[in-house]
Structures are given as structure tokens and as C-alpha cells.
Biopython code that builds the backbone (N, CA, C, O; Angstrom):
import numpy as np
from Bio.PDB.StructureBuilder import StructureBuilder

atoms = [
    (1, "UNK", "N", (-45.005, 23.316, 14.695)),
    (1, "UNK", "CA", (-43.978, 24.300, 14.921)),
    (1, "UNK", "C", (-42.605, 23.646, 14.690)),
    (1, "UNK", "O", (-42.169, 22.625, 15.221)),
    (2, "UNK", "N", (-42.079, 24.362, 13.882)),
    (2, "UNK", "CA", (-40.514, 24.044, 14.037)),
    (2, "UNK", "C", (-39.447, 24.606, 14.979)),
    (2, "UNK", "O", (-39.316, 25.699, 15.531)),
    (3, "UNK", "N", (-38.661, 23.366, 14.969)),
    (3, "UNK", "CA", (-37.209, 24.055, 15.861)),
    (3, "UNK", "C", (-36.414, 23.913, 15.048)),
    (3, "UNK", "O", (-35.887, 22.901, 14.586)),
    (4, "UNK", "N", (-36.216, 25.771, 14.684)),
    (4, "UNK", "CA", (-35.026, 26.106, 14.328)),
    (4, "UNK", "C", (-33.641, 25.704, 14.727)),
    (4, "UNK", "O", (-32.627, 25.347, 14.127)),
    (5, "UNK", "N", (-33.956, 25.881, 15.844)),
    (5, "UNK", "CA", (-32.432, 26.007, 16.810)),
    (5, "UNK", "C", (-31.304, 23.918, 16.649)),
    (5, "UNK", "O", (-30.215, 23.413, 16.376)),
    (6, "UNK", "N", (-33.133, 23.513, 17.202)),
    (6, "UNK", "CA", (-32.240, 22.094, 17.016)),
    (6, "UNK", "C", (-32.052, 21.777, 15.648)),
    (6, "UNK", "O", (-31.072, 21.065, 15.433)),
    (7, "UNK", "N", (-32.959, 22.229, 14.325)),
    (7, "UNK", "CA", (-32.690, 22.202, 12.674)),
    (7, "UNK", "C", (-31.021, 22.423, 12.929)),
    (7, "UNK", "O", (-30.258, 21.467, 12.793)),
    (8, "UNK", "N", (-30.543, 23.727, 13.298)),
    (8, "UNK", "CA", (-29.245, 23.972, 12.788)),
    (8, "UNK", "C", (-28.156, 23.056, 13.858)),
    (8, "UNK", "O", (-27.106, 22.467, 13.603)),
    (9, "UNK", "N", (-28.766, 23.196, 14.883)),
    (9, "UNK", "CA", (-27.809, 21.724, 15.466)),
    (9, "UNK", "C", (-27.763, 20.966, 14.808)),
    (9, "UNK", "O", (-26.570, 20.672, 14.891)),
    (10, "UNK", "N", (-28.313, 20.106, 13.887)),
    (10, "UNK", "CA", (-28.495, 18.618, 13.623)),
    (10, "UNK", "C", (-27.439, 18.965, 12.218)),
    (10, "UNK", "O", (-26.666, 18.134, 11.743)),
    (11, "UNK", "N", (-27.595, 20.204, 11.768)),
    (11, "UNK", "CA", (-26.872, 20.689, 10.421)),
    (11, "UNK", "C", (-25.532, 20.964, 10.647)),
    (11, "UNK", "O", (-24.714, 20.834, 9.737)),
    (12, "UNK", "N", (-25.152, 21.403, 11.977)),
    (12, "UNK", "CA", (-24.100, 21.607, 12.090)),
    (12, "UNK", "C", (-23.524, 20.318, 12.585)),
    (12, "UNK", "O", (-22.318, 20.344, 12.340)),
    (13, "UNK", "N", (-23.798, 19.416, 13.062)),
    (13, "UNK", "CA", (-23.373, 18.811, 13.420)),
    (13, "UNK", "C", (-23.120, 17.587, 12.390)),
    (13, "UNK", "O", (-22.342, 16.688, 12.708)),
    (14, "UNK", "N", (-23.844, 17.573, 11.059)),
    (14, "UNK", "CA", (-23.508, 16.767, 10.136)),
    (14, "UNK", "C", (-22.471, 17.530, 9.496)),
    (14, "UNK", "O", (-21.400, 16.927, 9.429)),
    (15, "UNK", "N", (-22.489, 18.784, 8.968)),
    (15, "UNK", "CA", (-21.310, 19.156, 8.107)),
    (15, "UNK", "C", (-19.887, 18.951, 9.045)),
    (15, "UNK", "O", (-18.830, 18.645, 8.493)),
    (16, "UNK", "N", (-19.981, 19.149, 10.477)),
    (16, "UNK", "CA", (-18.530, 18.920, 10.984)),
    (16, "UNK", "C", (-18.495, 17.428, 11.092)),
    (16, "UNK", "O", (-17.325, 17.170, 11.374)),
    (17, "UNK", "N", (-19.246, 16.195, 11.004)),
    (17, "UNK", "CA", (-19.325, 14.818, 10.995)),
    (17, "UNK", "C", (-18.632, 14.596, 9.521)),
    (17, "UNK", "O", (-17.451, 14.258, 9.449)),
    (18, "UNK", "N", (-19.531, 14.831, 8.213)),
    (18, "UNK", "CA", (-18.608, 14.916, 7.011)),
    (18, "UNK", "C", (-17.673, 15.168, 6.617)),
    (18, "UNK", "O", (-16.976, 14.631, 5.756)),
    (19, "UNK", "N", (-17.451, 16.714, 7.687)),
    (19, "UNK", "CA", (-15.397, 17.268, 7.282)),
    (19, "UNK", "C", (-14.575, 16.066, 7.887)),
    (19, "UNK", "O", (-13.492, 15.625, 7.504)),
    (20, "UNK", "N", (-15.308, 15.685, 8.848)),
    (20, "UNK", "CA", (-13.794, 15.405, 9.430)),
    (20, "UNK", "C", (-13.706, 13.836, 9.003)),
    (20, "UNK", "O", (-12.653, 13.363, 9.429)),
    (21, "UNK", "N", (-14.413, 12.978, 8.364)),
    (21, "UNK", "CA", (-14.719, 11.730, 8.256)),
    (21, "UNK", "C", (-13.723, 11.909, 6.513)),
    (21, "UNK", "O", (-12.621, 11.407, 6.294)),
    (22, "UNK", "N", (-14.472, 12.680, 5.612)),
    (22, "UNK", "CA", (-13.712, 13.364, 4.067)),
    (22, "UNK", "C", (-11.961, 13.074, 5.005)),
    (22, "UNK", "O", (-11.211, 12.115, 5.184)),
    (23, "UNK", "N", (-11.984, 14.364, 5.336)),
    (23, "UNK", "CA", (-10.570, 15.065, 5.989)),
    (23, "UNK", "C", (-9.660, 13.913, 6.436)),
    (23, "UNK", "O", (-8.472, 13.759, 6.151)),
    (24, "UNK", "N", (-10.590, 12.995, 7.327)),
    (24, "UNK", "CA", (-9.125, 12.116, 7.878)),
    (24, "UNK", "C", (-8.427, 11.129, 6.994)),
    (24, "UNK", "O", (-7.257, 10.760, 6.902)),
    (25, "UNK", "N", (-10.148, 10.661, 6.036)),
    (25, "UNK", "CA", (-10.035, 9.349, 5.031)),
    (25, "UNK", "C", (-8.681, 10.370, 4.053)),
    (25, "UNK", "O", (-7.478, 10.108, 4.082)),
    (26, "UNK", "N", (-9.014, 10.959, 3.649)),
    (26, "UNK", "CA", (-8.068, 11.492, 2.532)),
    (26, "UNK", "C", (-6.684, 11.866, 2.826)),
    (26, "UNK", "O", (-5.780, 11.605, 2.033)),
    (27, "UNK", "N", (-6.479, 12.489, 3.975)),
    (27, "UNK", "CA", (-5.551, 12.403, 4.855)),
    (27, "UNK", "C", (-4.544, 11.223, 5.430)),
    (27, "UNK", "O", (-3.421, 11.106, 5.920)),
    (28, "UNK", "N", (-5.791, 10.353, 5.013)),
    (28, "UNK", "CA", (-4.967, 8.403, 5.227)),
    (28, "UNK", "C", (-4.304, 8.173, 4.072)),
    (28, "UNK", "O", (-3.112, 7.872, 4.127)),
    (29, "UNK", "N", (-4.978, 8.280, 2.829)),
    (29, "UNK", "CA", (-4.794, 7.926, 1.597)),
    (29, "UNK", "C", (-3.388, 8.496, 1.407)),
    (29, "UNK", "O", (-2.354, 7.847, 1.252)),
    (30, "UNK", "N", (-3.549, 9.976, 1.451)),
    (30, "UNK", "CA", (-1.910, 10.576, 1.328)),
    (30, "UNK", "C", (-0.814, 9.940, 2.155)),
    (30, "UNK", "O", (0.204, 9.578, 1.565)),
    (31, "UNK", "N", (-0.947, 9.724, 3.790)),
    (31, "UNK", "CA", (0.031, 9.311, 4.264)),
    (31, "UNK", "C", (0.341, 7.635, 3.605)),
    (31, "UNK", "O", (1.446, 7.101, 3.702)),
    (32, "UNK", "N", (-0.654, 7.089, 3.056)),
    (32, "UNK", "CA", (-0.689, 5.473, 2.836)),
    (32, "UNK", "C", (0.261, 5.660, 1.772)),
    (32, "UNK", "O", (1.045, 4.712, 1.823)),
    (33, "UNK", "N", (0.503, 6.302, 0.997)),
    (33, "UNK", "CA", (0.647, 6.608, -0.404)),
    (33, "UNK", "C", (2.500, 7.178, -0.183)),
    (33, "UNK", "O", (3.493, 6.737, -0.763)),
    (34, "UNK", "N", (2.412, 8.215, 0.801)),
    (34, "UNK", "CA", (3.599, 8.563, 1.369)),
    (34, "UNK", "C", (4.503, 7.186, 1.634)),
    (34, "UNK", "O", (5.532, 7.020, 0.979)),
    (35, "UNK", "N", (4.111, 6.296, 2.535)),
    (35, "UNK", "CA", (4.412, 5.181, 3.174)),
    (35, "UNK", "C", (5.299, 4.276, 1.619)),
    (35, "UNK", "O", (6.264, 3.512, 1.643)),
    (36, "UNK", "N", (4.949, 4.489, 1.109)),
    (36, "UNK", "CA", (5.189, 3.620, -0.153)),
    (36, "UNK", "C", (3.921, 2.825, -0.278)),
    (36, "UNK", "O", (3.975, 2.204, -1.339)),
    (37, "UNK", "N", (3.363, 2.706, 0.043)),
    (37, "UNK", "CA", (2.153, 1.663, -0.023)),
    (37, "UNK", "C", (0.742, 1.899, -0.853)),
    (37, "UNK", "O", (-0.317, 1.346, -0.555)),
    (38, "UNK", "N", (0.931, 2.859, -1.989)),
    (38, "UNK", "CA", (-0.049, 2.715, -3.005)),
    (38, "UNK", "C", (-1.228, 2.226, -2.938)),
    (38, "UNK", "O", (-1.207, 1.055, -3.317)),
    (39, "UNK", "N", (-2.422, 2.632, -2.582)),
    (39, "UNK", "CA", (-3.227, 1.904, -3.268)),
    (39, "UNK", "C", (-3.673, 1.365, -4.466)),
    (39, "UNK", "O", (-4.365, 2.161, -5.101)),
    (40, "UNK", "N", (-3.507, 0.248, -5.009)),
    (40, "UNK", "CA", (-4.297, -0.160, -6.353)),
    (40, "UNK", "C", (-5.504, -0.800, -6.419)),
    (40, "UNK", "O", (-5.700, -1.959, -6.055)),
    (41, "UNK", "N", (-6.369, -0.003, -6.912)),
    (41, "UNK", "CA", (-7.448, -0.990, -7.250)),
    (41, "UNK", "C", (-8.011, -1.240, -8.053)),
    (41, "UNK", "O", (-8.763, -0.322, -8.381)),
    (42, "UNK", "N", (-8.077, -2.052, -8.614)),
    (42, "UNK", "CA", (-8.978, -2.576, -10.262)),
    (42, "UNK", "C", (-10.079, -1.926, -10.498)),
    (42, "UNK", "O", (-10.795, -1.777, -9.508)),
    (43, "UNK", "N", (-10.523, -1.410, -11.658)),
    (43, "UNK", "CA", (-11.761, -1.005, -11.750)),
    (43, "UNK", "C", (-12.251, -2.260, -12.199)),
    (43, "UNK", "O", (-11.580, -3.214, -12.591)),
    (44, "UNK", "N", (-13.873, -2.140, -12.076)),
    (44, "UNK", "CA", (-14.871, -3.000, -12.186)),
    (44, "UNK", "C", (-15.103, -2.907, -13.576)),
    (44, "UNK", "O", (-14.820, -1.826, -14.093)),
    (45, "UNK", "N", (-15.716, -4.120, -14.550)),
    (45, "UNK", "CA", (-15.677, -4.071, -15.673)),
    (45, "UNK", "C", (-17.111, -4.359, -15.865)),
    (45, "UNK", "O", (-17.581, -5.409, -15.427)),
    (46, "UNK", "N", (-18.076, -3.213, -16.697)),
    (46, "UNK", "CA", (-19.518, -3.637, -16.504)),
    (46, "UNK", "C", (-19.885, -3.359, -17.930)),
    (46, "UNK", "O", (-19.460, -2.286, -18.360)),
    (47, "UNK", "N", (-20.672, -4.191, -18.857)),
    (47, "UNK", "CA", (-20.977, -4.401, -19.805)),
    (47, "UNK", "C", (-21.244, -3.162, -20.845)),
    (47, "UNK", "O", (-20.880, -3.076, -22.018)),
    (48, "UNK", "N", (-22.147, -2.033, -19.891)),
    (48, "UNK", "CA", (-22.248, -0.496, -19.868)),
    (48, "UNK", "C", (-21.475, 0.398, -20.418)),
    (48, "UNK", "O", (-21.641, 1.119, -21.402)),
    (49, "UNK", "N", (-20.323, 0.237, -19.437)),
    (49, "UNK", "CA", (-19.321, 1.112, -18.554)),
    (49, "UNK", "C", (-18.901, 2.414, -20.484)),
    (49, "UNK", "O", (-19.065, 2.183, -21.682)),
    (50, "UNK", "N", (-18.485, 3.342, -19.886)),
    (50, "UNK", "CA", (-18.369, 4.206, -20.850)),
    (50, "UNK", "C", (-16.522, 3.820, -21.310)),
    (50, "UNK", "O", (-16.045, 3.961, -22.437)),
    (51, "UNK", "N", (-15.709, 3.276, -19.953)),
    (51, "UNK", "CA", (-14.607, 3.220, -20.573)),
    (51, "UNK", "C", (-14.252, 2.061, -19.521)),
    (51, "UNK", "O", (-14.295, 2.078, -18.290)),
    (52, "UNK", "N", (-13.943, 1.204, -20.283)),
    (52, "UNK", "CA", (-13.011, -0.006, -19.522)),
    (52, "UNK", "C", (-11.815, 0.028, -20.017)),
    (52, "UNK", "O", (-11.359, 0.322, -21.122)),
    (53, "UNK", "N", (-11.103, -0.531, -18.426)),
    (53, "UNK", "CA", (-9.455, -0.116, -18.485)),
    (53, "UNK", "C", (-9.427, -2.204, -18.578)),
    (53, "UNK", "O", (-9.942, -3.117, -17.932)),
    (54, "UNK", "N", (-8.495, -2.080, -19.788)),
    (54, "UNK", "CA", (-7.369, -3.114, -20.140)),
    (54, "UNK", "C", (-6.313, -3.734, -18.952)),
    (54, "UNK", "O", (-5.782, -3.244, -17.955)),
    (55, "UNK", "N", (-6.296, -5.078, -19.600)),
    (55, "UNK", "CA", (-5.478, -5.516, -18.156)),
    (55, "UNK", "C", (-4.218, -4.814, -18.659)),
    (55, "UNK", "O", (-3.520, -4.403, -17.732)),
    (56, "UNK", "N", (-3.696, -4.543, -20.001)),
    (56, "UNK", "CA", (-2.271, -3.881, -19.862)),
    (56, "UNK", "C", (-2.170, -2.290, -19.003)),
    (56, "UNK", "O", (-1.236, -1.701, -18.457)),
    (57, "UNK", "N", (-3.653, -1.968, -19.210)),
    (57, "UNK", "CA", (-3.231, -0.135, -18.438)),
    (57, "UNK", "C", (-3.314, -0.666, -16.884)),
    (57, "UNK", "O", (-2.673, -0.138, -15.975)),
    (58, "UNK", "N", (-4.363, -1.998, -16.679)),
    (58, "UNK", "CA", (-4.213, -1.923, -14.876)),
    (58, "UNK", "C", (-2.455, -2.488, -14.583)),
    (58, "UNK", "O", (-1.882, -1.991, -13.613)),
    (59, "UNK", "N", (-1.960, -3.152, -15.149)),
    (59, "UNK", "CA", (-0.080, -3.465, -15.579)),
    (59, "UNK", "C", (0.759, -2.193, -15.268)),
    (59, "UNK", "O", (1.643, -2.071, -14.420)),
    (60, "UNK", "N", (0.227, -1.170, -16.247)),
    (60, "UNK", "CA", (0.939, 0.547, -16.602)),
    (60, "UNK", "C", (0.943, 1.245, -14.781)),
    (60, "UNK", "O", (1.652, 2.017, -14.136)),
    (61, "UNK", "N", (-0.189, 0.491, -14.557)),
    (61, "UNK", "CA", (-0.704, 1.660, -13.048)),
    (61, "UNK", "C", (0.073, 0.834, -12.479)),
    (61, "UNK", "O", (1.150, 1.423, -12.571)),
    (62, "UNK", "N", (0.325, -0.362, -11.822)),
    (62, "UNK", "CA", (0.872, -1.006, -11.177)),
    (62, "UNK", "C", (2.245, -0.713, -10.941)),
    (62, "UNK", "O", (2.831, -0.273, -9.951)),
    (63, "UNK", "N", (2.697, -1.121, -12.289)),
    (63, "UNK", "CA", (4.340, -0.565, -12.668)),
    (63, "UNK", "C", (4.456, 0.924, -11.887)),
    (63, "UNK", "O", (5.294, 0.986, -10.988)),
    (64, "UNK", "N", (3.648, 2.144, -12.188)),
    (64, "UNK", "CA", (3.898, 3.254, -12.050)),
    (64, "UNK", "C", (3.704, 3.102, -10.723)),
    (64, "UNK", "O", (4.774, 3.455, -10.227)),
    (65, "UNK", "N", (2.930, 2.766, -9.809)),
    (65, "UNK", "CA", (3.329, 3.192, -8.403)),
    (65, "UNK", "C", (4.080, 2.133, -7.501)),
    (65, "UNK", "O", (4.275, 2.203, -6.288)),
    (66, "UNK", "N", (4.475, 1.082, -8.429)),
    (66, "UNK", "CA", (5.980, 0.381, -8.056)),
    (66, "UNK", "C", (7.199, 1.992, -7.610)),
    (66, "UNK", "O", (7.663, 2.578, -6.632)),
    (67, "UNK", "N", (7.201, 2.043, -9.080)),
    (67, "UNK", "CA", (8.355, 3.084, -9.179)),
    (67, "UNK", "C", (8.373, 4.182, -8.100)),
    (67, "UNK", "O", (9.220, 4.486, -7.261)),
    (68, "UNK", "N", (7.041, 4.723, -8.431)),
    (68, "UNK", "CA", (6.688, 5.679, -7.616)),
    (68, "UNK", "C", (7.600, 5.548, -6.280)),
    (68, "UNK", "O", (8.477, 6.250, -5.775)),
    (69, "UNK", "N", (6.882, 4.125, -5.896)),
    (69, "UNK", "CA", (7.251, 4.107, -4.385)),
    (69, "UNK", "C", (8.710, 3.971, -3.968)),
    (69, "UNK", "O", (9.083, 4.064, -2.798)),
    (70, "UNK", "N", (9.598, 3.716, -5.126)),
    (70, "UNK", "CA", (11.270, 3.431, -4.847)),
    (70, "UNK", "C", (11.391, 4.602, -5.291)),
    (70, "UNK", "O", (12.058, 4.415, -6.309)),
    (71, "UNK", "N", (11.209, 5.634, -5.222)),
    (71, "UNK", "CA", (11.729, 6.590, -5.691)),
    (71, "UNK", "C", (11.500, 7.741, -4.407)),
    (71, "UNK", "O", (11.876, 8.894, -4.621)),
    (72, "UNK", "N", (11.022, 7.477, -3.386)),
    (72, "UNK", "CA", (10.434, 8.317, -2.191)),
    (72, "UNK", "C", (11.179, 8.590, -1.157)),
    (72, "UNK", "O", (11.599, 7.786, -0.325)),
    (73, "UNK", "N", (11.361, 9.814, -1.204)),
    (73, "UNK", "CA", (13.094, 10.672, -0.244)),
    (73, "UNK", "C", (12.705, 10.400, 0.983)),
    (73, "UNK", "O", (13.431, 10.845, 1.872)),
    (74, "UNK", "N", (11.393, 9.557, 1.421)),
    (74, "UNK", "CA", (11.557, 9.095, 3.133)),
    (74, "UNK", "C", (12.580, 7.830, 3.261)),
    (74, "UNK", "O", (12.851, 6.881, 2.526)),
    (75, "UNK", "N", (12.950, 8.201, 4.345)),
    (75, "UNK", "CA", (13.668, 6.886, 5.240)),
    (75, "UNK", "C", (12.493, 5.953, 5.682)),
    (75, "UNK", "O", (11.321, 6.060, 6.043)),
    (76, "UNK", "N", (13.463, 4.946, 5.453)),
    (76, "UNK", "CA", (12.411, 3.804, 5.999)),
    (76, "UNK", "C", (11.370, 4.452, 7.361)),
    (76, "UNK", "O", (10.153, 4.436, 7.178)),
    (77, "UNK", "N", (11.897, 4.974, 8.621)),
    (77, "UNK", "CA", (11.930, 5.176, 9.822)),
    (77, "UNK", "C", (10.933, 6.241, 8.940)),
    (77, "UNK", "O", (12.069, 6.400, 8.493)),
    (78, "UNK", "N", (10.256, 6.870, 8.441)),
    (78, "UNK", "CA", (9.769, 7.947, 7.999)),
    (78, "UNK", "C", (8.276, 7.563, 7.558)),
    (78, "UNK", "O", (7.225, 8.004, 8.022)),
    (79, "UNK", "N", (8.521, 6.350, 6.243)),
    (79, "UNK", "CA", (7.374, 5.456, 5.959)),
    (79, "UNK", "C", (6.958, 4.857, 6.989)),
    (79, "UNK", "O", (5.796, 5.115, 7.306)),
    (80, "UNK", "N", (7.734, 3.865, 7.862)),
    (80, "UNK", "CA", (6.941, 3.445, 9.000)),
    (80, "UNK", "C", (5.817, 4.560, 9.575)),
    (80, "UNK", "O", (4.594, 4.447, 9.493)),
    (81, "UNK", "N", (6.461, 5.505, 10.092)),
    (81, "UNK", "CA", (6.085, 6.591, 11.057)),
    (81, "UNK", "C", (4.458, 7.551, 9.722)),
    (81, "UNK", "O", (3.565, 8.372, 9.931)),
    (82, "UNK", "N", (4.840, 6.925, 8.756)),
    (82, "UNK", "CA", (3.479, 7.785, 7.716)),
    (82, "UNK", "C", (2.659, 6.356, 7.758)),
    (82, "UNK", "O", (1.594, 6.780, 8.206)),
    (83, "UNK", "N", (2.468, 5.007, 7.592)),
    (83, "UNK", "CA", (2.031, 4.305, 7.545)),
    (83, "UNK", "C", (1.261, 4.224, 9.028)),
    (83, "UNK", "O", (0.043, 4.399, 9.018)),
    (84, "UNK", "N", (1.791, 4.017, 10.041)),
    (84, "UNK", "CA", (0.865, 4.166, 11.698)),
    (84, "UNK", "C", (0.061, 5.637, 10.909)),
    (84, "UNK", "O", (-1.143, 5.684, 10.659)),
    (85, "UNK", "N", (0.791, 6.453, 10.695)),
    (85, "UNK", "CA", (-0.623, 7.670, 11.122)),
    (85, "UNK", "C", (-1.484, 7.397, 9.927)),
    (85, "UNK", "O", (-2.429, 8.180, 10.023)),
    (86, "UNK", "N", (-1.634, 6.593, 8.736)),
    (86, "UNK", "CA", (-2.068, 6.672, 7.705)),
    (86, "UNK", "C", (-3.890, 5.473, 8.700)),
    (86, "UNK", "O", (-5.112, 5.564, 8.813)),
    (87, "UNK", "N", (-2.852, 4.651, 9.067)),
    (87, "UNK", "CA", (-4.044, 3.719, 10.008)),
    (87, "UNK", "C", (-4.676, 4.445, 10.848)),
    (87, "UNK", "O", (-5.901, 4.471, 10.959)),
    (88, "UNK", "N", (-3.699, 5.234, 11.651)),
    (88, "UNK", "CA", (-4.780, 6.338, 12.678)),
    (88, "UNK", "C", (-5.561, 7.039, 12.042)),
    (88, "UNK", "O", (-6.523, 7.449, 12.690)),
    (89, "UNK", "N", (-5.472, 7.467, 10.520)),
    (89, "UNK", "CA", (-7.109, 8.339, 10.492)),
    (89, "UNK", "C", (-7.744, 7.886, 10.186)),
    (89, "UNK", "O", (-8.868, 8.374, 10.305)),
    (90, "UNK", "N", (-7.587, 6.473, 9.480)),
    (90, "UNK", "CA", (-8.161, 5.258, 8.954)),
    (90, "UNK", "C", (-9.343, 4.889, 10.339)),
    (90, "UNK", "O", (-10.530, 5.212, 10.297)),
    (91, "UNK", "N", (-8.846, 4.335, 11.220)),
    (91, "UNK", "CA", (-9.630, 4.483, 12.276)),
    (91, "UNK", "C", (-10.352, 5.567, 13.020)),
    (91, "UNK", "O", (-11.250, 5.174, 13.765)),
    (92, "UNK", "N", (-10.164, 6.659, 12.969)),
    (92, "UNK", "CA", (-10.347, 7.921, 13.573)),
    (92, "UNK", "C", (-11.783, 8.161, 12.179)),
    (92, "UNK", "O", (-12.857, 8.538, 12.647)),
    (93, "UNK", "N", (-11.752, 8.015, 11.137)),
    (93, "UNK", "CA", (-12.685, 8.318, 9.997)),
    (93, "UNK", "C", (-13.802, 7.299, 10.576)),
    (93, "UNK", "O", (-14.918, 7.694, 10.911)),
    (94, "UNK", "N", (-13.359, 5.855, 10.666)),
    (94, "UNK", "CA", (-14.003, 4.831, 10.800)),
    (94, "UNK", "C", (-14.911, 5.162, 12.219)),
    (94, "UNK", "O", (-16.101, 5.475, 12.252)),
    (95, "UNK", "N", (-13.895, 4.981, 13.482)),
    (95, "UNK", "CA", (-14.649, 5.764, 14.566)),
    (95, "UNK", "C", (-15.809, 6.829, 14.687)),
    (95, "UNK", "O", (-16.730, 6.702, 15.495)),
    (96, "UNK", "N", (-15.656, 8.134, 13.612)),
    (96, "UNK", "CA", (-16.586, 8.919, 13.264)),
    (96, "UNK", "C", (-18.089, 8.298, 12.713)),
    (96, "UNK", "O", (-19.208, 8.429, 13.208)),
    (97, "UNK", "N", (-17.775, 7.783, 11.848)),
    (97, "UNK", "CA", (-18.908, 6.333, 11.198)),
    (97, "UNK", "C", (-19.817, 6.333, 11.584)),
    (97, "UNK", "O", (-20.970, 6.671, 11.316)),
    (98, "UNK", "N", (-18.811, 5.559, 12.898)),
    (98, "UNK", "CA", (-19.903, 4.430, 13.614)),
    (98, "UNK", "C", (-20.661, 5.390, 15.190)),
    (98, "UNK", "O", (-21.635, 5.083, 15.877)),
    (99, "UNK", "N", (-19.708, 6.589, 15.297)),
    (99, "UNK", "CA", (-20.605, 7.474, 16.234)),
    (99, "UNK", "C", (-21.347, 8.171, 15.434)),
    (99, "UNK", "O", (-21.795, 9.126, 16.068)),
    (100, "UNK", "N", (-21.821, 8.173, 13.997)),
    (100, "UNK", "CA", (-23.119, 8.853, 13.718)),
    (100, "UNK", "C", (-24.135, 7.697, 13.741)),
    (100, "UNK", "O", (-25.305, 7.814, 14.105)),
    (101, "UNK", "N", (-23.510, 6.495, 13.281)),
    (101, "UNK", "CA", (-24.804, 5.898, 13.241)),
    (101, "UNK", "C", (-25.503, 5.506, 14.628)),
    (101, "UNK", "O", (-26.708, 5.269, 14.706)),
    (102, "UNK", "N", (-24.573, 5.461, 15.774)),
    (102, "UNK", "CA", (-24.964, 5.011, 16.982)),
    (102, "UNK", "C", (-25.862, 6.186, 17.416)),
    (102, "UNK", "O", (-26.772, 5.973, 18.218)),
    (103, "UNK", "N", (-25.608, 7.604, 16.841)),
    (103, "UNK", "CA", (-26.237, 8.469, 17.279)),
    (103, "UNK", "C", (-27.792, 8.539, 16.276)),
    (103, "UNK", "O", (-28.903, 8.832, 16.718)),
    (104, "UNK", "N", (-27.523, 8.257, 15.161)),
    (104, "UNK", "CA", (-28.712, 7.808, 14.411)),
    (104, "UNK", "C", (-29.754, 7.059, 14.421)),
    (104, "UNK", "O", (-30.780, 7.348, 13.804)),
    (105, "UNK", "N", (-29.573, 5.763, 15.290)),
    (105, "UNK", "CA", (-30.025, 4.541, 15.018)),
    (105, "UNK", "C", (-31.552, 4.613, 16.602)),
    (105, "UNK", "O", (-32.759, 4.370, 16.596)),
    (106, "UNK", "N", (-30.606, 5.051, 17.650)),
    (106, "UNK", "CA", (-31.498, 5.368, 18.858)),
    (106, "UNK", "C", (-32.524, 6.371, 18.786)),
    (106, "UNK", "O", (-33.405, 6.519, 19.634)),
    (107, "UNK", "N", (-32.320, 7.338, 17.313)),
    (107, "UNK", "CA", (-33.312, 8.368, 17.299)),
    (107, "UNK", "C", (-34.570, 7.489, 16.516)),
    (107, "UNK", "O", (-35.763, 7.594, 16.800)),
    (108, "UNK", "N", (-34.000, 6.614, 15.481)),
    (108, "UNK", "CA", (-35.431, 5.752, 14.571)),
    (108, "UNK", "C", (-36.183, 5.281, 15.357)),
    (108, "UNK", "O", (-37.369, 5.362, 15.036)),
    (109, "UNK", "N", (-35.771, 4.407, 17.070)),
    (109, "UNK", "CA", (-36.691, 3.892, 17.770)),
    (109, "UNK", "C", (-37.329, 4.876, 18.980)),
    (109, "UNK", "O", (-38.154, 4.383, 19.749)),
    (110, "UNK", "N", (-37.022, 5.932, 19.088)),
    (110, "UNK", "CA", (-37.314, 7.188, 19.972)),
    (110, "UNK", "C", (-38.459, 7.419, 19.496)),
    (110, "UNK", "O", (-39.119, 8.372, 19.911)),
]
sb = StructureBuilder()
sb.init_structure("model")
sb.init_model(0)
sb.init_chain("A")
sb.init_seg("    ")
for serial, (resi, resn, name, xyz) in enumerate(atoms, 1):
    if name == "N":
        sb.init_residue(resn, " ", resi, " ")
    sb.init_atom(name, np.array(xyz, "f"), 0.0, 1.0, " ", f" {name:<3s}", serial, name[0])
structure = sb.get_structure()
């Protein structure tokens, strides 16, 4: 016999685990980005790969969110204040994580 009831618990309770884990990470990224603080990251170069980026375009990206970031109508006092909350969802995503797996991990030995 199945349980329905706990099926859609366990469903609901992953799609609101995913929103909000998506939601905060991306939510970091923007404020990180706000902050002046860009992420860059190199792509990986694999023998395969359909398109590898040149060290002059990873140069082009660099340059561009140099600029980017001197060019951003916050006040310092503004970036600070986007950079803390950019870490708070950073952690708050991270936090989410690690309460599914803690909630995961006790059910494998149950």
C-alpha cells in the first residue's frame, strides 16, 4: 500500500527545499555582483569541449567586469551593505543543504 499523503509531503517538501536553495544562491550572485565583486571563473578546457574560450576572451571578461564594477551608482556604504547580504544567502542556501541531507541521511539507516 502506498502513502499518498506522506508521497506528497516528501514532494512538497523537496520543491520548497529547491526554491529556496535556487532562490537564495542566485539572489547571492546578484547582490555579489551588485557589490562590485564579480564573479570570474575560468572555464575548464577539455580536449572534447565543443567551444573553448581563449586566454584573450577569459582577458575580454575580466576587463569587462573590471569596468562593470567602476561604473556602479552604489556608494561604497551600499556595496558593503549588498556584499553582507550577498554572504547571508550564501549561507542561508548552504544552511538549506545541509538540513536536507541531515534530514536524508537518518532516513538510509531507519
Amino acid at each position: 500500500m502506498i502513502d499518498w499523503l506522506g508521497f506528497l509531503v516528501v514532494l512538497v517538501a523537496a520543491l520548497v527545499g529547491a526554491c529556496i536553495v535556487v532562490a537564495t544562491y542566485s539572489f547571492g550572485i546578484r547582490l555579489l555582483t551588485l557589490s562590485g565583486r564579480t564573479p570570474i571563473v575560468s572555464p575548464a578546457e577539455f580536449t572534447d569541449a565543443i567551444t573553448i574560450v581563449t586566454p584573450a576572451e577569459i582577458k575580454q571578461a575580466e576587463k569587462k567586469a573590471a569596468k562593470a564594477a567602476k561604473k556602479s551608482p552604489l556608494s561604497d556604504r551600499q556595496k558593503t551593505a549588498a556584499f553582507v547580504g550577498a554572504i547571508a544567502c550564501f549561507a542561508v542556501s548552504g544552511i538549506a543543504v545541509l538540513v536536507g541531507i541531515y534530514l536524508i541521511v537518518p532516513a538510509l539507516h531507519g
